[in-house]
N, C-alpha and C positions, 0 to 999 in steps of 0.2 A: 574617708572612703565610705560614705553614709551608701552610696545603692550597694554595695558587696551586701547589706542587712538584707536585700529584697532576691539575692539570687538563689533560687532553689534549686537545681538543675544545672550543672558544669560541663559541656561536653570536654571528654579527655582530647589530649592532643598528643597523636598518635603517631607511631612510625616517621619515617619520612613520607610527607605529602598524604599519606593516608588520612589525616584529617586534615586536610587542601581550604580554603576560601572557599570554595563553594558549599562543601559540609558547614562550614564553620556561619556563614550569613543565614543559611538556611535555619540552621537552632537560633541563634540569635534573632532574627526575624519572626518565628514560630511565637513567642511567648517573651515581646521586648520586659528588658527591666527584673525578668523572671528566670530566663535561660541566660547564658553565656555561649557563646562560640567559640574554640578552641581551635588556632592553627597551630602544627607543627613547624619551629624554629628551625630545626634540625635540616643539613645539607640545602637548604634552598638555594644558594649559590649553584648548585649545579645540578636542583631543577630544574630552575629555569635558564637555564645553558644548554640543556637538555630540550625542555619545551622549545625553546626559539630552532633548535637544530631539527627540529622536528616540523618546521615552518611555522609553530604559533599558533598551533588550530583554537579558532575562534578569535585570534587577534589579542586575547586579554595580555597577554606579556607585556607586548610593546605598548600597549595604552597603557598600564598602569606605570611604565618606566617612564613615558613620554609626561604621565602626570608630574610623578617625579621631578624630571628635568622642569618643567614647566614652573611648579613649585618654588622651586629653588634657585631659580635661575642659571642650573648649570648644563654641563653635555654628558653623567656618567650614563645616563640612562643611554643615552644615544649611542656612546663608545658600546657598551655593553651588545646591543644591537647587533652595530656594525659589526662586530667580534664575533659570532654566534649563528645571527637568522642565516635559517637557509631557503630562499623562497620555495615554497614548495616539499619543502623536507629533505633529509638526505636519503640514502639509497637505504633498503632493508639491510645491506650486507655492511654499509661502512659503520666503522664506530664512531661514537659520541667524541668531540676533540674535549678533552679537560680542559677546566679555567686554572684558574692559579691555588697553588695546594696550602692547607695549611700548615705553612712552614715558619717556624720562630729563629730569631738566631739574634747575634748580639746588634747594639745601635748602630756600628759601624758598619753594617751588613754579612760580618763575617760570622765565624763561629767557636772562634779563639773566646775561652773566658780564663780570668786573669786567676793566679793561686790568691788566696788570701791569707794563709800563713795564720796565726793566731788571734787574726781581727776579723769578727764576723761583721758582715755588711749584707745589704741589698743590692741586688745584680737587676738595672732593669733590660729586660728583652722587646722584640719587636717584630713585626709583622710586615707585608710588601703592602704598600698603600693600593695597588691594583685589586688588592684580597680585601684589604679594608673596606674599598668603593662598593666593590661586589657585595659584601657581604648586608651595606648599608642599606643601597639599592636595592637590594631582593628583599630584604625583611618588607621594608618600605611598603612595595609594589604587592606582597602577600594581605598586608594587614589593608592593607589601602583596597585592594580587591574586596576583600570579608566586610569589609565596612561602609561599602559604595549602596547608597541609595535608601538607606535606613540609620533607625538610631538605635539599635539593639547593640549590648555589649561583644567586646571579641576581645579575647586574650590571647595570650603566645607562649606556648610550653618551649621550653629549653631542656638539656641534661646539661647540668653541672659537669659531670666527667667529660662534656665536649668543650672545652675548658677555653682553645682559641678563639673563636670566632664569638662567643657570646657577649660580650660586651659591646661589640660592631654591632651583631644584629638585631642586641636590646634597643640599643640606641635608631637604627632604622625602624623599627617598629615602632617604636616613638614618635619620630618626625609623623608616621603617619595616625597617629592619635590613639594609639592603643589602649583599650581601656587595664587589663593587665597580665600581669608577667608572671609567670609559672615556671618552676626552677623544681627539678625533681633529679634524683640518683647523683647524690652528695648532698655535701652540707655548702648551705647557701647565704651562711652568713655573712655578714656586709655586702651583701647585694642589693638589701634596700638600700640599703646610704647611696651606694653607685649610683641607683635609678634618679633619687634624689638631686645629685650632682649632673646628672647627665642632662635632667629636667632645664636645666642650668647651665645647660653647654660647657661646664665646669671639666676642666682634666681630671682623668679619673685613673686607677690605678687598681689591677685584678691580679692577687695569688695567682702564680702560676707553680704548681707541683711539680719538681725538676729532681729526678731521682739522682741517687748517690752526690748529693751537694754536700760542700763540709758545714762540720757543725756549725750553727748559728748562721751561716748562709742562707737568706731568701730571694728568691727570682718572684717579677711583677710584669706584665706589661702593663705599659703608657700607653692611652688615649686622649688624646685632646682634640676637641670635635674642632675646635676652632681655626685647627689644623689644617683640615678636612677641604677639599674644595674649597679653597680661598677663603673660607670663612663665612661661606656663603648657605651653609649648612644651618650656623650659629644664630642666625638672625630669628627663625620662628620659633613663635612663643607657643611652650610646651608646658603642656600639665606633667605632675606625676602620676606611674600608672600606679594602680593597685599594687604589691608584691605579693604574691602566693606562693608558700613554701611548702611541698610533698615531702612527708617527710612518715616514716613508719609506728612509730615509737614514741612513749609521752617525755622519754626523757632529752632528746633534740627539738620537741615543742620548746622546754622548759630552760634549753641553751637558750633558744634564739629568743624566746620571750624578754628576757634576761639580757640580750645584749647591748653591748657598750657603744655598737655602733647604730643602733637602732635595730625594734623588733619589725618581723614580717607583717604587712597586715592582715592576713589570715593562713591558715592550715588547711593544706588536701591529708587527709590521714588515710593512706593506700595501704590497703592490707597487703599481703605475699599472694593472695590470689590474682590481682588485679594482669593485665596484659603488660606485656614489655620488658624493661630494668623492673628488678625487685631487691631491696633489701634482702640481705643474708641473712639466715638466722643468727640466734643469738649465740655464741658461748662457739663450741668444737664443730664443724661443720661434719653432718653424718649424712650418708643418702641411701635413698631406700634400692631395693633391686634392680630398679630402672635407672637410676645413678639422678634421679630427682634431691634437692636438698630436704631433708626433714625439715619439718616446723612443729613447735608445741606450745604452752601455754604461755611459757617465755615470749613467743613472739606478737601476743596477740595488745592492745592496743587499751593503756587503762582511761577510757573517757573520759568515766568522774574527773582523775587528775588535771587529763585535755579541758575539761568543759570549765574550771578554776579557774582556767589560766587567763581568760576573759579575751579572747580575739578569735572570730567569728572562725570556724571551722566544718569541711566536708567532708564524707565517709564516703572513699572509694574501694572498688576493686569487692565484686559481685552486687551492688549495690542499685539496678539499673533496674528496676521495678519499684510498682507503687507501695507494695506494701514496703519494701525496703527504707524507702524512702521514708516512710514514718515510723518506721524504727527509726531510722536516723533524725528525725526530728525531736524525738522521744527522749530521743537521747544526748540531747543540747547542741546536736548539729544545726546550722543552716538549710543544710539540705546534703546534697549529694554531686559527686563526680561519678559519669558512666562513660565508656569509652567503647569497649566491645559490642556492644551493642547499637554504635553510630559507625564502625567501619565496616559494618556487612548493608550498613544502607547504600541504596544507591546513588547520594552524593557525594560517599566517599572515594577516596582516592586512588583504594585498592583495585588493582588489575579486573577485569569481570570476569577472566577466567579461575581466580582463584575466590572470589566471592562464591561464584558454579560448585565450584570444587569441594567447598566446607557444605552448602547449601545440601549436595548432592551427597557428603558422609553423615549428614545428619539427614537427609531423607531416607537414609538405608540403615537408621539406627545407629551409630556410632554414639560411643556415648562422651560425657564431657571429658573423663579423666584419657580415654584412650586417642582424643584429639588433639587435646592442647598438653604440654608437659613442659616441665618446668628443667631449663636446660643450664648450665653452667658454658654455654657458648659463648659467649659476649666477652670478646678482650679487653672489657672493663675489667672482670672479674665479678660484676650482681649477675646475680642469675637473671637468667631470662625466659620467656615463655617462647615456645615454638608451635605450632600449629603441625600434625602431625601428615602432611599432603606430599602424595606420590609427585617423584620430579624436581622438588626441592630442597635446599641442604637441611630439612629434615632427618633425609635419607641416608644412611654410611655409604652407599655406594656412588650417591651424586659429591654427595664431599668428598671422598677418597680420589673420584675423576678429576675436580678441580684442580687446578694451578693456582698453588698461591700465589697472589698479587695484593701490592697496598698501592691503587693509582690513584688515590683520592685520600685517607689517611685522616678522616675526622676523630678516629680515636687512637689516635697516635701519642704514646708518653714520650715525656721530653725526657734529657740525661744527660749526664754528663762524665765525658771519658776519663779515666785514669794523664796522669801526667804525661807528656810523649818524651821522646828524649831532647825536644826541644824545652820540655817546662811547661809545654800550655796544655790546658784542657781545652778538649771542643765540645761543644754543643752534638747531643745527636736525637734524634728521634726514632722510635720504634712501635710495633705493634705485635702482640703476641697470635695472630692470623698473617701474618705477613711470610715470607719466603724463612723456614727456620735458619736457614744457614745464616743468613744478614740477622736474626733476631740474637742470634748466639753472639755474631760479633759484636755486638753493640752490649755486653753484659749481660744480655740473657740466658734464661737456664732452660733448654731444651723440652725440660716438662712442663715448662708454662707456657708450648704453644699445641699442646695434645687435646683436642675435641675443639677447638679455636674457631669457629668459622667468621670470615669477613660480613660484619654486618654492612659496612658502606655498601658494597655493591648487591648485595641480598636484598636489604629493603629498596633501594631504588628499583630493581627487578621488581619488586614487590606492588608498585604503583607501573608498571610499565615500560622503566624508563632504566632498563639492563643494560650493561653495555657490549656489543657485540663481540666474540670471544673468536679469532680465529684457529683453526683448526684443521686437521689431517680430514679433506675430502670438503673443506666448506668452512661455513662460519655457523656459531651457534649465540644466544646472549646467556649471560650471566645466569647462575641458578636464585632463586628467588629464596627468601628465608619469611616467614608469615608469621606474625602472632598476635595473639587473641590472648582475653583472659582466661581463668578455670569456668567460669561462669557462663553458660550460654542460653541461661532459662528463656530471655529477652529474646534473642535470636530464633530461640524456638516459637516460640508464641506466636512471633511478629511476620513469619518468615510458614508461618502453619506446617513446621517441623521439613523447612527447606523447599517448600513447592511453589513458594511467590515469594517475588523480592517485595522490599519496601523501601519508605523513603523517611527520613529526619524526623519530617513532621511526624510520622506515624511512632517512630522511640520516644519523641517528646511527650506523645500525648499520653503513652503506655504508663510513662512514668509519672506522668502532671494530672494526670485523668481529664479529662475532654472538660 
């Protein structure tokens, strides 16, 4: 992976759709060979389910699906289509119709898993090949957009803790020539090998974390591309992408350096400021009077040991300025990963009135600590950042309004029930922002769903694309959830402390210098 030596500048890959193909060609275009582009993995499935319901403005959907099918010589692109567009858009009042959910259950289709008594074994699970298609087809049609018409890099962030869908949508991002793969909030070992294998239209086989299993019990889903549309998938000849692993800490460098399945080929090392999921601190979790997590020296990131380890590495997370930038070179990085300071440009994905919205707390002074804050909301369990804006589940009083709902369920853990009085276990899924009462039944414990807020439907709010919420006197969409890093030097500078927007090109150069 000889050009990974020449990238100095990583745009982060942010929220859902928030770093969209458009942000993402724009960096990569600005400074080929020198920038990278970053689209967000994360829920594209019902994006763009979303975009075609919305009529497709500007047509990109269906062209890039139409490529697709074209491609490959099949019809999902087409199915997907017909399933979705709506000429014209739907009404403001009707909601969004859902595609197919991430739902796992055993080969047989059912949800019965079998006791295994004193023999521990692998249990493999599985997914609805309609989920699979989608999920292939939209990576596809994402990276294929960011990559249309130049030859600047483009990579694809994923979260580890969205555990279903990513080996689909690795492998979709692939078909359409991704340069590489970015795996952050978990550990992401054997995932090169996967990419590897997948390069290779090879069956491939992903952990899957199934709470209350018996001892020495592991659950996997099966992938085999070959599978897949007839087989018709398997036929193009595929590079492997790069693999980039985000990871906080030099002691998870020093696992994956180190592994048996092969190492990553390079390091994002995101500090706890950075936007989004964040590593926990280390040791007892404490939080200060805002119910922020503490962080201390424990947490901070030993280079020298990083810079030893010999595979090429970037310093993200406040890191989105020039001088920054040569600290981190100074300091045996490659360069840097910035993120916060590509979603307030204006090719990114985020809504424009919530771009307004920070523009206009930081034109009236607000300063960084009292905007962004560092939340324990995220039913993963990483802290997360929140952006502190009137009107969205920021606010105790917009969350305490809400109705919980999980109708889309990306971060959904899997489980498994106690015995019935038939003898079998089933399968169940859960999420701790979901309706308490179903989180209880399903073995959950009451206090693990207190300050919860639904990120699915939050960040899609967040790029536009909420889904409409009926209600006493009318209909309303979903409240929006926004975040940003601690860091908004960049923003300010670029942005002349919120009185003019700007565009990619103008972060690129802030930090590349002209």
């Amino acid at each position: 992976m000889e050009f990974l030596q020449n990238i100095k500048l990583i745009q982060g890959g942010m929220g859902v759709y928030v770093s969209n193909w458009r942000l993402a060609r724009a960096v990569a275009m600005e400074r080929p060979g020198v920038t990278a582009g970053t689209v967000s993995g994360t829920a594209l499935d019902a994006v763009y389910a979303r975009l075609l319901q919305l009529g497709d403005p500007g047509g990109h959907v269906r062209r890039a699906l139409a490529a697709f099918d074209a491609r490959f010589g099949v019809a999902i692109g087409q199915k997907i289509t017909a399933r979705y567009f709506i000429e014209g858009g739907k009404p403001p009042s009707a909601p969004y119709k859902i595609g197919p959910k991430p739902a796992v259950h055993a080969p047989d289709g059912s949800n019965v898993m079998p006791l295994l008594g004193e023999q521990a074994g692998t249990s493999a699970l599985a997914v609805d090949e309609e989920f699979i298609e989608m999920l292939i087809a939209t990576a596809f049609a994402e990276v294929w957009l960011a990559k249309e018409g130049h030859d600047g890099r483009i990579f694809i962030n994923f979260l580890k803790k969205v555990e279903l869908p990513l080996v689909y949508a690795m492998y979709g991002a692939m078909l359409a020539g991704v340069d590489g793969i970015v795996v952050g909030a978990g550990n992401p070992d054997g995932l090169p090998a996967v990419c590897a294998r997948l390069a290779r239209h090879e069956a491939v086989e992903s952990d899957l974390l199934v709470l209350y299993r018996e001892s020495g019990e592991d659950f996997h889903l099966s992938f085999d591309p070959r599978k897949t549309a007839g087989d018709k998938l398997a036929q193009a000849a595929l590079e492997r992408p790069a693999f980039l692993a985000i990871v906080s800490l030099e002691n998870l460098v020093l696992a994956l350096a180190n592994s048996r399945s092969g190492a990553p080929d390079g390091f994002i090392i995101e500090h706890h400021t950075a936007g989004g999921h964040n590593a926990g601190p280390q040791g007892p979790l404490k939080k200060d009077d805002l119910g922020q997590p503490i962080y201390g020296e424990q947490d901070e990131p030993d280079l020298e040991a990083i810079r030893g380890v010999g595979i090429p590495f970037w310093l993200a997370g406040g890191y989105g300025s020039r001088e920054k930038l040569r600290q981190a070179l100074a300091a045996g990085a490659n360069g840097v990963q910035a993120g916060t300071v590509f979603a307030l440009a204006e090719e990114s994905g985020m809504k424009p009135a919530y771009r307004s919205a920070i523009f206009d707390e930081l034109k009236h002074g607000k300063d960084d600590a009292a905007l962004v804050r560092t939340t324990m909301f995220s039913p993963t369990g990483f802290p997360f950042k929140v952006a502190q804006l009137g009107g969205t589940l920021a606010e105790e009083s917009v969350y305490a309004a809400r109705r919980r709902v999980c109708d889309l369920g990306y971060l959904l853990q899997c489980g498994v029930s106690k015995p019935g009085e038939d003898g079998a276990r089933r399968l169940f899924q859960r999420c701790s922002a979901a309706p308490v009462e179903g989180f209880v039944r399903k073995r959950g414990l009451p206090f693990n769903t207190q300050e919860k807020r639904c990120l699915c439907n939050g960040l899609l709010a967040c790029v536009g694309l909420g889904q409409v919420i009926r209600q006493e006197g009318g209909w309303a969409e979903e409240p929006a959830i926004v975040t940003l890093g601690n860091h908004l030097d960049g923003v300010r500078r670029l942005s002349r402390q919120g009185q003019f927007p700007y565009w990619a090109r103008d972060a690129v150069n802030d930090i590349l210098g002209e």
